[in-house]
Each structure stands twice: as C-alpha cells, then as structure tokens.
PAGULO-67587 format. One record per residue (C-alpha): residue in one letter; x, y, z. Coordinates in steps of 0.02 Angstrom, whole numbers, padded with zeros to 5 digits, always signed. Example, Ala and Ser with C-alpha at 12.3 -4.5 7.8 and 13.67 -1.06 7.14 Angstrom:
2
A+00615-00225+00390S+00684-00053+00357
END
This chain:
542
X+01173+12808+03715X+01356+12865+03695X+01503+12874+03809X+01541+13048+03849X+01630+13151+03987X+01538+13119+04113X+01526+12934+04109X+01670+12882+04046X+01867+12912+04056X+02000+12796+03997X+02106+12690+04118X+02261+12753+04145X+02366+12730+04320X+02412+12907+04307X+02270+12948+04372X+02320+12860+04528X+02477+12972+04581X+02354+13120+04560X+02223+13048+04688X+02373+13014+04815X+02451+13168+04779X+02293+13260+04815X+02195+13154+04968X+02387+13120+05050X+02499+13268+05005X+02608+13241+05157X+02598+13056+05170X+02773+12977+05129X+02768+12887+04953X+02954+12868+04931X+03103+12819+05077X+03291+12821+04975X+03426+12813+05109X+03407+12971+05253X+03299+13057+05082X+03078+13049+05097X+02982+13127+04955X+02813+13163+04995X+02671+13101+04866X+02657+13301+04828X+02824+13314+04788X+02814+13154+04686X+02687+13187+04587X+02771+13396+04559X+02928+13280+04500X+02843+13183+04365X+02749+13345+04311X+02924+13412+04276X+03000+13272+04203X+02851+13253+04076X+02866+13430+04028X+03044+13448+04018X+03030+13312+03896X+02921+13375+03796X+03025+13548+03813X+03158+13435+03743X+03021+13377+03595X+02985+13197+03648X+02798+13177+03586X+02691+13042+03591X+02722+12882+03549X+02919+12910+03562X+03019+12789+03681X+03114+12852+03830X+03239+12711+03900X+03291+12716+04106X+03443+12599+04142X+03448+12640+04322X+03426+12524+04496X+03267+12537+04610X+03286+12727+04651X+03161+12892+04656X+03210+12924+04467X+03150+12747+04396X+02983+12769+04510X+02953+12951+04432X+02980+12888+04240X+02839+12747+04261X+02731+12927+04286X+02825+13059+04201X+02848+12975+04036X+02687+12912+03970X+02618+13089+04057X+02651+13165+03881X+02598+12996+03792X+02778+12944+03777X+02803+12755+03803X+02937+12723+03938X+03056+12556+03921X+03139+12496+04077X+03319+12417+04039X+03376+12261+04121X+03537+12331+04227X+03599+12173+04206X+03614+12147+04017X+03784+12171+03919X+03791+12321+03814X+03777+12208+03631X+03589+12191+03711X+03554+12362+03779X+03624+12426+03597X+03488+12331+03539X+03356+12365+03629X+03406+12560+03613X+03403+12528+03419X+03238+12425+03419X+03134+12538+03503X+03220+12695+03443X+03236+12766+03597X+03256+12963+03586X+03294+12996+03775X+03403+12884+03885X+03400+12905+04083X+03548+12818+04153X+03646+12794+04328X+03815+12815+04336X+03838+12654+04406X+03817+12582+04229X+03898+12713+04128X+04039+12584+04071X+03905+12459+04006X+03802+12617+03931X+03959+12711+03845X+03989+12534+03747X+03811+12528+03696X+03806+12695+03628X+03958+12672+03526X+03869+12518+03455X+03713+12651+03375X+03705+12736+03223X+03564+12869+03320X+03606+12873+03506X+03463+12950+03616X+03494+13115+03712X+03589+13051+03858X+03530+13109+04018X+03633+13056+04197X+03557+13007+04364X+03668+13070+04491X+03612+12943+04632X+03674+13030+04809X+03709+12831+04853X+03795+12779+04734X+03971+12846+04726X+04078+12808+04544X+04040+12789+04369X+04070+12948+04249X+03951+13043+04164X+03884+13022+03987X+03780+13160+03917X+03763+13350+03934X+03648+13345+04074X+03596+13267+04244X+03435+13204+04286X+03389+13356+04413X+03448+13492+04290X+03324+13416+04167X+03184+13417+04297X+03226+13604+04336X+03167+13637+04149X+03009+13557+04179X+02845+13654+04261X+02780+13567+04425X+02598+13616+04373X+02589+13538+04185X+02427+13524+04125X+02468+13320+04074X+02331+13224+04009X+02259+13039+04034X+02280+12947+03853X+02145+12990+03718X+02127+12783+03685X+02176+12673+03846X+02229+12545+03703X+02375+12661+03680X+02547+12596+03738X+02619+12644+03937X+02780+12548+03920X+02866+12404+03831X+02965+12278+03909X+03072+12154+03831X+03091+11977+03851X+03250+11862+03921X+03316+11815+03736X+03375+11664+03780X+03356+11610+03596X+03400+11749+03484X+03350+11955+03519X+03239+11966+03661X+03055+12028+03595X+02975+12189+03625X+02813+12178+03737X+02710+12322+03724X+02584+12352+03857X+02448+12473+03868X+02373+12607+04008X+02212+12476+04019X+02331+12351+04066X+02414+12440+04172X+02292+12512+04268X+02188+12340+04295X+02341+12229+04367X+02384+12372+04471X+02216+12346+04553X+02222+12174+04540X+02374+12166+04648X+02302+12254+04786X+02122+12135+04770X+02242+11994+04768X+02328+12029+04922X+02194+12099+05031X+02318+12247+05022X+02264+12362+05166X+02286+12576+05123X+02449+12635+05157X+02551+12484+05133X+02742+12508+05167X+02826+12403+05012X+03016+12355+04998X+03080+12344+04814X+03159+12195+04815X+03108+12171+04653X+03162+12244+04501X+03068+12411+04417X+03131+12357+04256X+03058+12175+04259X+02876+12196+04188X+02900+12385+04269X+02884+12285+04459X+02743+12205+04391X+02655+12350+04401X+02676+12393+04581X+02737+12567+04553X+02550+12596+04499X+02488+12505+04630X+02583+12595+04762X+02507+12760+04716X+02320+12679+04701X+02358+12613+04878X+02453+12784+04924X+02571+12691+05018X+02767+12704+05044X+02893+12624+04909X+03065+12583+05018X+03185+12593+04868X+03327+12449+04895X+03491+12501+04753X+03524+12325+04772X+03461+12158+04848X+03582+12101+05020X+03498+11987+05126X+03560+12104+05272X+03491+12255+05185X+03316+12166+05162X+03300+12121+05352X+03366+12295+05404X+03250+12390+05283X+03106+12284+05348X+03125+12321+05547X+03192+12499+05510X+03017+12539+05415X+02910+12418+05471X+02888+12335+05292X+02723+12260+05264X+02731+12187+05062X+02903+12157+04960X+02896+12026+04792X+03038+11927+04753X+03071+11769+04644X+03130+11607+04737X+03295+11652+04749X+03302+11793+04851X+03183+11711+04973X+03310+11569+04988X+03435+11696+05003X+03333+11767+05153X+03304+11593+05228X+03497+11564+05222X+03524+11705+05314X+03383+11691+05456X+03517+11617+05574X+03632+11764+05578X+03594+11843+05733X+03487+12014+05719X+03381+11968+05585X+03204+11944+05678X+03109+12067+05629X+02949+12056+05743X+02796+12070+05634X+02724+11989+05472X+02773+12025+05326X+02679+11977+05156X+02769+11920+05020X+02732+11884+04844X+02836+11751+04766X+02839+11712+04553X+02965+11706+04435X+02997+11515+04439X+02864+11362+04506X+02942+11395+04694X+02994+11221+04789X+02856+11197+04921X+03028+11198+05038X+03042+11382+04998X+02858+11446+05046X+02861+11336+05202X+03042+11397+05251X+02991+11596+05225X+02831+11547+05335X+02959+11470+05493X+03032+11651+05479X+02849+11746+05493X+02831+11787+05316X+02669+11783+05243X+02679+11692+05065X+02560+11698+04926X+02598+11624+04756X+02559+11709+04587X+02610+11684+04421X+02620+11760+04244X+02750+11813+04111X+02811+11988+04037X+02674+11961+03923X+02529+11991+04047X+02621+12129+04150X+02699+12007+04278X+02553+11915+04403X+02415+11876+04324X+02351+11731+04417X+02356+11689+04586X+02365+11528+04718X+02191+11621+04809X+02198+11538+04971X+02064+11456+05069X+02028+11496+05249X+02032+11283+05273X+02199+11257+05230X+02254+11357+05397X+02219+11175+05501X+02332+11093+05374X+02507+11028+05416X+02634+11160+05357X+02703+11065+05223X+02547+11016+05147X+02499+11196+05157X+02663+11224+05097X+02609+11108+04946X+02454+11182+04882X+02522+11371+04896X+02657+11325+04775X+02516+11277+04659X+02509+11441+04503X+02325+11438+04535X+02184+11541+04465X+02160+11706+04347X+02190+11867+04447X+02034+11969+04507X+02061+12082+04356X+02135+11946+04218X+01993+11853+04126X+02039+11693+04110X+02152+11580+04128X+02152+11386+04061X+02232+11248+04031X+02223+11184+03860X+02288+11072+03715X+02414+11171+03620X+02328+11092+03436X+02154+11057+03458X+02143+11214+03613X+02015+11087+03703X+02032+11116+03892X+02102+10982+03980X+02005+10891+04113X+02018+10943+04304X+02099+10765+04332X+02280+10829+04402X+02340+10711+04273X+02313+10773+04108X+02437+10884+04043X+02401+11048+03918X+02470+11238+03894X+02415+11373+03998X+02341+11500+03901X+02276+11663+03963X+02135+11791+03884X+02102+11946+03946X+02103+12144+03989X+02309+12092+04072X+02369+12029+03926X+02486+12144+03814X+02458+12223+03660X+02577+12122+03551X+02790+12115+03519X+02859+12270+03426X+02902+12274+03233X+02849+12086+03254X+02664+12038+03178X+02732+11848+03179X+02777+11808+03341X+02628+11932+03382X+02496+11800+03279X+02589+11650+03350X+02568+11707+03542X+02373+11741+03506X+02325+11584+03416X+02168+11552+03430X+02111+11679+03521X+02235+11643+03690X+02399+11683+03753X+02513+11540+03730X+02619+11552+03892X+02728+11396+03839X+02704+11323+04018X+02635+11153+04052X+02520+11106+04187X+02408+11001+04241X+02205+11041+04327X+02183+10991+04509X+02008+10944+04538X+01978+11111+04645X+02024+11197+04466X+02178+11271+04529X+02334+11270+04404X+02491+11155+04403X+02634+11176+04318X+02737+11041+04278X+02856+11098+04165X+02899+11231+04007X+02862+11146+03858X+03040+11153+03805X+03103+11080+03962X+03001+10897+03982X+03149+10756+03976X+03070+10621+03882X+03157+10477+03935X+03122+10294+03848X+02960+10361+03810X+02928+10418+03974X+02887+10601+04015X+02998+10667+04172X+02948+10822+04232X+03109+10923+04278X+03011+11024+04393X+02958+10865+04489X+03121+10809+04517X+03195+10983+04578X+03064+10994+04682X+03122+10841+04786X+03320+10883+04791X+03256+11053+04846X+03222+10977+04998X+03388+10897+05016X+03468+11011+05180X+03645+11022+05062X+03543+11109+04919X+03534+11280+04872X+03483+11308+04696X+03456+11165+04573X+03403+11131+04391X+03362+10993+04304X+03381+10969+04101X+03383+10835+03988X+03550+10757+03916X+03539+10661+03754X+03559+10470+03788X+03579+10344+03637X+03475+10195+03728X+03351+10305+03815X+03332+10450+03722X+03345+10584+03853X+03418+10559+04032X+03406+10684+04164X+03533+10789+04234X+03533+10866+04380X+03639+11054+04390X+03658+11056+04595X+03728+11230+04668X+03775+11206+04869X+03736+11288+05008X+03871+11383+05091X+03962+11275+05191X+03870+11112+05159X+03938+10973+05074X+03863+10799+04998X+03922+10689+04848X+03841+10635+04663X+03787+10470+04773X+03717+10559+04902X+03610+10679+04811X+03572+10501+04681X+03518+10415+04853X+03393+10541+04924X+03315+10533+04746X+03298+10359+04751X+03204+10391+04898X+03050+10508+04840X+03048+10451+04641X+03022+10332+04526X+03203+10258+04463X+03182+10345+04275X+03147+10511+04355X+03326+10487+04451X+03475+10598+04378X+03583+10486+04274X+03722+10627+04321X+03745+10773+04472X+03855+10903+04404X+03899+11053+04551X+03927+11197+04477X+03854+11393+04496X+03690+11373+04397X+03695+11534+04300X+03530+11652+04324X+03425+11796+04239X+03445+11970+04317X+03251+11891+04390X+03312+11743+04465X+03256+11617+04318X+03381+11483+04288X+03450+11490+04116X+03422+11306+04088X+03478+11335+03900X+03650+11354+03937X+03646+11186+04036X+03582+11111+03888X+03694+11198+03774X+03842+11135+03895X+03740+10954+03882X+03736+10965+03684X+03894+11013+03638X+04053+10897+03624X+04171+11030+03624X+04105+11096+03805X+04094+10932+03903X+03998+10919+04088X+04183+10907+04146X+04234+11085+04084X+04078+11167+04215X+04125+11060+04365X+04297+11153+04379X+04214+11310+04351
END
C-alpha cells in the first residue's frame, strides 16, 4: 500500500491559519494597540504577502529576513513566507549590526522586512554587504521615528499581492519553515534550520502541554524572533485564539494588557517574571483571574515560580534550546503535588522534566560512552534529545551538524541529574561546573540559594581561576531596586544553606549583562574573571 491523496498530506502549520480562517472568520486573532485583525483578514494578509513575494521572484528555498518587534507584520511572515516555500529568518532586534550583517550574508537573505525603529542598526548592516536584500519598511502606526530604508513599505508590498493565492502545503514536510540562529557567545552564532514537521508537531505539543483550552487569549511577552516564539504563532492559529502583540516588555504594560484583554497564556524567561514580581506592589496591578504562564530560558530559582504563584499566576516549567524549536520537554505536573507546601511545590516545578507530548525522547546520558545515567538524583550526564522536534541541522555547517547528532542524539550541552520519578535536573551547562579542589560546585546550586536572599535580583555564578584550589566561585550579584546588603552579608546567608566550598570566595555587584532572551552571558563574567588587564575591580564601578 502507498501513501496517496487521500491518506496522507505533509505537516505543515500553514494549514492551521487556513482552518481558523475558515471555522472563525470573525473571531479576533490579532489585538495591536486600538487595531483587531480578524483571522480572515489574517490569513487574506499572508496570502498577499506570499504572492507579492513571489511577484517580486522570491522562490523556494530563498531566505526572507524580518528585524521587527512583536507586531501584526512579524505574525504574518511566520505564514506568508514559507507559503511560497521560502524559508523565513527572524532577526534578534537586539543584536549589533556586525551580527545582523552576518546573518544577512550567511543565509543570503534576498528580502529584508524591517521596522523603522531599527533602521540605524539596519542601514549599518547593509553597508557592511556586498549583496544587500530588497529592503522593505514596516511602517508600525506605534512606533513613531526611525527613517526609511528601501523603496517600499510593508503595506504597499502587500497591495501587490492577491488575497486569494492558490499557496501550497510543502511537497516534503522535511523541507525547511525557518532558520534561527544561535546566541554566538563564542564566535558567529550558527544557523538552525527547522522544518514544517517540526513546526507543526511542537505547535501541538504546546497546546497538549498546557491543557490549552480553544480560543486562548496570549500576550507576547516573548520574543517572535527567539525560536519564532517557540512556535506559538502556529499554535495560536491551531488553537484559533487571540495573539495580544506587546512592541516591548514594561512590567506596567504586561499587567495592563492582561486585565484590559483578559489574558489567559503569555511565556517569558525568568527575568521578566521577576520583573513582574518586583512590580506586584505598585498599586493597580491585580489583575483578578489566572493567568498561565510558561517559564524557560534559564533553570528558574524555585523563588521565582513560587513568587509568580503569590500573584495568581499559573506556572509550568518547560525546557529546550533553539535546536528543538524552543520547549521541548516539560515539568508535567501531578495532581498530588497540589497538598504540598508551596515551596516544595515550588521545588519540583522548577525541575526541566520530561519529553513534550510530541518530542520523542528525552535522556540523560554519558557524553562518551551515551549510557543513560541511573534515576538516582545523583549521577550526573548530558541531556540529549531524539526526535520529530529536533531541527534539521546548522547551515553551510556539516561539522557542528555531525557533532550535535553524535550518536544518534542531540547533545544539548546541559547537565543534569535523574530524580527517581524520572523527571530531569539540571545542574549546570557543561561549560559552567566550577571544579573547585576537586570538588564539583554546581553554579546553578548556589544561585539558586542567593536567589532567595530578599536583596537579590538577578545573580550568576562562574568560576574564577585559583592557584591552591583550582577554581573558586564567584558570585555576579545585581540588586534589587532599592535594597541594599554587603559582600559579608550575601557570604553569610550562604554559609547558611551550603557546604563551605560551594560559598563565593568573592561578591562582585554589578549589572549582570543579558541575551535579548534573558540568558545571562556568563562568558563575559568569565572573560572579566580571566583577564588581567580587566580586573573584578574595573565592573564594580561600572
């Protein structure tokens, strides 16, 4: 027997903003300011913008670049660009314009969608590039500044598009939606490639993992262009829900947006849910129902997930990298662990858990011999995933590509440890375990204690090279507004909840500097650490 029409079609989540568009024409699927586009209208938009590109002769397999915030525009590329087979690359709005030239270059983008809010970053990029891409400006109505770049605005090339094209769902689901690149925090960033299958199976998987009900209302508080919102501009059109578009992330804006519209899911990494929890007090900000959140992007501090629960916020704890489209495991809860204490509930949910509905496997494993560890909550190994949400490979790079899939799993770099109910620990990155007189310290151990210190805001914990010991650690402290303690102080509450190697030897304050995700960039620390010409001394004053 062989696959044919009839019983088989390849998975693509375009097919998802068809469904919505046709079961909820009127329904709401995207709120920008005083603007709502119905999912009609959305899906008439990406019809346009797919054909106008091809109008323009963008064909498949070509790259098509956005460097714009969490508006309408960004939402309709994730469907209007790989319409035509076209393979749509999300730019970190963050990122100097040395990186964005190279990203432009390394993908060899041909079309480049880009707010004016970033026109100075994107003008010295292009001058950087040999080929610049057709240049085409997004004309934000809340946004006022920037200048314009290319010969045409975003609407005028929609207006050259047809709201009834005839797009198609890939010929080969293997074939590539979008690529995302990595941090680079050593060298270029890499080139993830990830394909409709992919796509379409961790946008599912996010709803399964959630007990997402229809017709979700979801804040983007999280970024498009970070493993494109790890997938959740599919998943809003499977669910057929509303997507509250946030230009930027302001605690006030985030509380607002969520009574105004009555916000049911947002995702977020640690940081902004601190940033929430520092805010709580102001008056104003209850906002009367539950809200579920999705937290990743770092191992959160149990103090974080118990501190977003105080303000009503339903927390659930995934985990994954750019290399398996954002979540692809999951801290599944158990109806038992309601009856626990909050901070022990607090505990386990900070745990990275088990493989998503819709993601294989997931295992913990030694990096040399690949033998899985035992489920002892003591034995340490690499998580490695295999599976249908796991990307294709890294563009122009067959190396790094073979050294990720040793083996036969995805190397994530993370160490962790097994509970004994199988669910996932991580204790540290592989690069980050302070070995310290032939001790390991887990940096995540000890920043999860001086996260609980009331003074602390943001903290991260390296190693510093020691001639007796080997490695000391280091603690990088970043304040609370208006609180205050000392090196003792911080030294003294450690004392308290560790053993006396896994101490700091040192407490520097400073601004711990962050991805445009909220991951600390612990390599500068270390950098700052290693180098004799930049000593601890130089960051305290900064």
């Amino acid at each position: 027997m062989e696959k044919n029409q009839a019983n088989y079609a390849a998975l693509s989540p375009l097919s998802f903003l068809a469904k919505a568009a046709a079961v909820y024409p009127a329904r709401i699927a995207l709120i920008h300011g005083e603007r709502r586009i119905s999912w009609a209208d959305t899906y008439r938009r990406c019809r346009r913008l797919a054909s106008a590109l091809q109008r323009r002769g963008i064909q498949a397999g070509d790259t098509v670049a956005v460097m714009a915030p969490n508006i309408p525009a960004t939402y309709e590329a994730c469907f209007g660009v790989p319409m035509i087979g076209a393979v749509l690359n999300t730019l970190n709005i963050r990122l100097d314009a040395e990186a964005i030239a190279f990203q432009l270059a390394h993908s060899e983008a041909r079309v480049l969608l880009t707010d004016r809010e970033f026109s100075a970053t994107i003008a010295r990029a292009l001058a950087l590039l040999e080929h610049p891409p057709l240049v085409i400006d997004i004309d934000d109505a809340l946004y006022e500044g920037g200048e314009r770049l290319g010969q045409l605005g975003y609407e005028e090339l929609l207006l050259e598009g047809d709201p009834e094209f005839a797009w198609q769902l890939p010929v080969d689901e293997w074939d590539a939606i979008t690529l995302n690149y990595t941090s680079g925090t050593t060298g270029n960033p890499k080139g993830v490639v990830y394909h409709h299958r992919g796509a379409y199976l961790n946008a599912v998987s996010n709803i399964v993992s959630w007990g997402m009900p229809q017709h979700a209302v979801y804040l983007w508080t999280l970024p498009m262009f970070h493993c494109n919102g790890w997938c959740f501009p599919w998943t809003m059109a499977a669910n057929a829900g509303t997507n509250v578009c946030l230009r930027r992330v302001d605690a006030g804006l985030v509380f607002e947006a969520i009574r105004a519209h009555r916000v049911t899911h947002m995702c977020a990494a640690p940081i902004v849910y601190n940033m929430l929890i520092d805010a709580a007090p102001v008056a104003g900000t209850a906002i009367g129902h539950t809200v579920s959140g999705f937290i990743a992007g770092a191992a959160p501090p149990a103090s974080t997930i118990e501190g977003m629960e105080r303000l009503g916020f339903d927390i659930t704890h995934v985990y994954g990298l750019t290399e398996t489209y954002g979540p692809a495991a999951v801290c599944a809860r158990h109806d038992a662990w309601a009856a626990l204490p909050l901070d022990e509930r607090a505990r386990l949910n900070a745990r990275q858990g088990v493989a998503s509905p819709m993601q294989e496997t997931m295992s913990v494993r030694d990096p040399h011999t690949l033998a899985a560890v035992p489920w002892d909550g003591d034995t340490m190994g690499e998580i490695m995933f295999r599976g249908n949400v796991t990307m294709k490979g890294y563009l122009k790079n067959p190396v790094a590509t073979a050294e990720a899939f040793a083996g036969g799993w995805f190397h994530t770099g993370d160490l962790a440890v097994v509970d004994a109910d199988g669910y996932v620990r991580i204790k540290d990155r592989s690069k980050d375990v302070i070995i310290s007189g032939g001790e390991n310290v887990s940096s995540i151990e000890v920043e999860e204690v001086l996260y609980r210190h009331p003074a602390v805001e943001v903290v991260a914990v390296v190693a510093k090279p020691d001639p007796k010991w080997g490695e000391v650690p280091v603690a990088f402290v970043q304040i609370r507004p208006g609180a205050a303690t000392s090196e003792a102080e911080i030294r003294a509450f450690c004392r308290e909840h560790l053993a006396h190697f896994k101490v700091p030897k040192e407490v520097v304050f400073c601004s711990i500097p962050k991805t445009a995700t909220g991951k600390l960039q612990k390599f500068l620390l270390r950098d700052l650490l290693n180098e004799q010409a930049a000593p601890v001394s130089d960051l305290k004053s900064a």
